[in-house]
C-alpha atoms as one frame of an Amber mdcrd trajectory, in Angstrom:
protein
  18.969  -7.905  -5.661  20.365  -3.829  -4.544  22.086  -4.001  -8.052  18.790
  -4.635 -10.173  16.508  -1.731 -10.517  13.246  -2.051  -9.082   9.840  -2.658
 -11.203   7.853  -0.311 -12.820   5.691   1.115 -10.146   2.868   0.103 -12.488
   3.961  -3.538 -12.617   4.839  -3.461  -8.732   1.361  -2.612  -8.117  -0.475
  -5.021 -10.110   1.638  -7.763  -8.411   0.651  -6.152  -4.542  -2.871  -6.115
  -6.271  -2.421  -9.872  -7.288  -1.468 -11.080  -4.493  -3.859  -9.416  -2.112
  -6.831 -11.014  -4.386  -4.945 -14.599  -4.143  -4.538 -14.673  -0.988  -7.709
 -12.527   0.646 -10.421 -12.833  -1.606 -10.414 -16.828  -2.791  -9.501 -15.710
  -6.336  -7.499 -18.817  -8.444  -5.152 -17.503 -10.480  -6.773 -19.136 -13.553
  -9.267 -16.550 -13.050  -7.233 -13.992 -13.891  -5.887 -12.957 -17.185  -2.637
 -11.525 -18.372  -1.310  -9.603 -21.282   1.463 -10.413 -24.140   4.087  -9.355
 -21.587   2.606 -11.251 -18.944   1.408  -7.914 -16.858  -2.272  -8.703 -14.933
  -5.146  -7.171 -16.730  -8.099  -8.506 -15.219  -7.703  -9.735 -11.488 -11.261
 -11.742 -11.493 -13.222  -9.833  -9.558 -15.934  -7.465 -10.672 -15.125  -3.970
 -10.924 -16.893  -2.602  -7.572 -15.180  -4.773  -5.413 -11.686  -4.497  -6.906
 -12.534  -0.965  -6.528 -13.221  -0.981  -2.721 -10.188  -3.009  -2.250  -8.518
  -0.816  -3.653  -9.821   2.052  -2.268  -9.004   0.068   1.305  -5.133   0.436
   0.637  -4.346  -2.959   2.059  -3.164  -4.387  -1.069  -0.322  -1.905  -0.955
   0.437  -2.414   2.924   4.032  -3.610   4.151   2.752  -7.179   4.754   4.408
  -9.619   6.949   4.644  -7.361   9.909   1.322  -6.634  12.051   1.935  -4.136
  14.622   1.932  -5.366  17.828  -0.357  -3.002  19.667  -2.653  -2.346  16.372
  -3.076  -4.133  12.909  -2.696   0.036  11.887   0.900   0.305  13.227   3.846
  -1.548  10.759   6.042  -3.725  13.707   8.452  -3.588  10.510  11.672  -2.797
  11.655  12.977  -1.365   7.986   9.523   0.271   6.771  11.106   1.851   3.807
  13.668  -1.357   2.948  12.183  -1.608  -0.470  11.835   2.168  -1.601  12.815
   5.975  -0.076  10.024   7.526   1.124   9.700   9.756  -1.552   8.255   7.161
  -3.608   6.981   4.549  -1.351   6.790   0.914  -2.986   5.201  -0.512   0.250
   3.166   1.403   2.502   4.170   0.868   6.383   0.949   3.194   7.511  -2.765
   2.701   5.664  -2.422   4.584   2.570  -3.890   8.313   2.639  -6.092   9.838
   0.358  -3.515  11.374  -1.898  -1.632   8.062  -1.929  -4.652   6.438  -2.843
  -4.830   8.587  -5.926  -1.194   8.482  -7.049  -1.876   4.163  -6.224  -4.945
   4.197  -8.721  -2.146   5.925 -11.505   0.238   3.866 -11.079  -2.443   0.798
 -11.667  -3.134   2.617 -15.094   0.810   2.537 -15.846   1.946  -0.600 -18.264
């Protein structure tokens, strides 16, 4: 899929956010809701705790790869295989605060 060009960083972050909830936090996807275009608007969860798992950065984590001296460390051996590091899609190290903020405006994207 090299030849397609990747999602909307807004998009791609909704769908990281999606996921984490489905998975993690024993929300059904017919809890959630979705717009015209089919982008996730409300993620079922009440505002303060999407917040703090937001705020957590693990949504946004390479996932598939624990490290294996530390959950902390990526044991990914291509961190970067879905973005440059200039503009990091997922994040092989927990998300700082600056990422955090440029995370919560890319949410806001459609």
């Amino acid at each position: 899929m090299d030849h397609l060009p990747p999602a909307p960083r807004g998009q791609w972050r909704r769908v990281q956010l999606a996921r984490y909830v489905l998975d993690y936090c024993g929300v059904g996807l017919s809890q959630m809701r979705f717009d015209e275009a089919g982008r996730v608007v409300d993620f079922g969860l009440v505002g303060a705790e999407l917040d703090a798992i937001v705020e957590s950065g693990l949504p946004f984590r390479t996932s598939g790869c624990p490290g294996k001296e530390a959950a902390e460390i990526s044991a990914c051996d291509r961190p970067y295989g879905d973005s440059p590091p200039s503009d990091i899609a997922s994040y092989p190290f927990r998300p700082t605060k600056r990422d955090l903020r440029k995370i919560k405006g890319q949410l806001r994207q459609a």
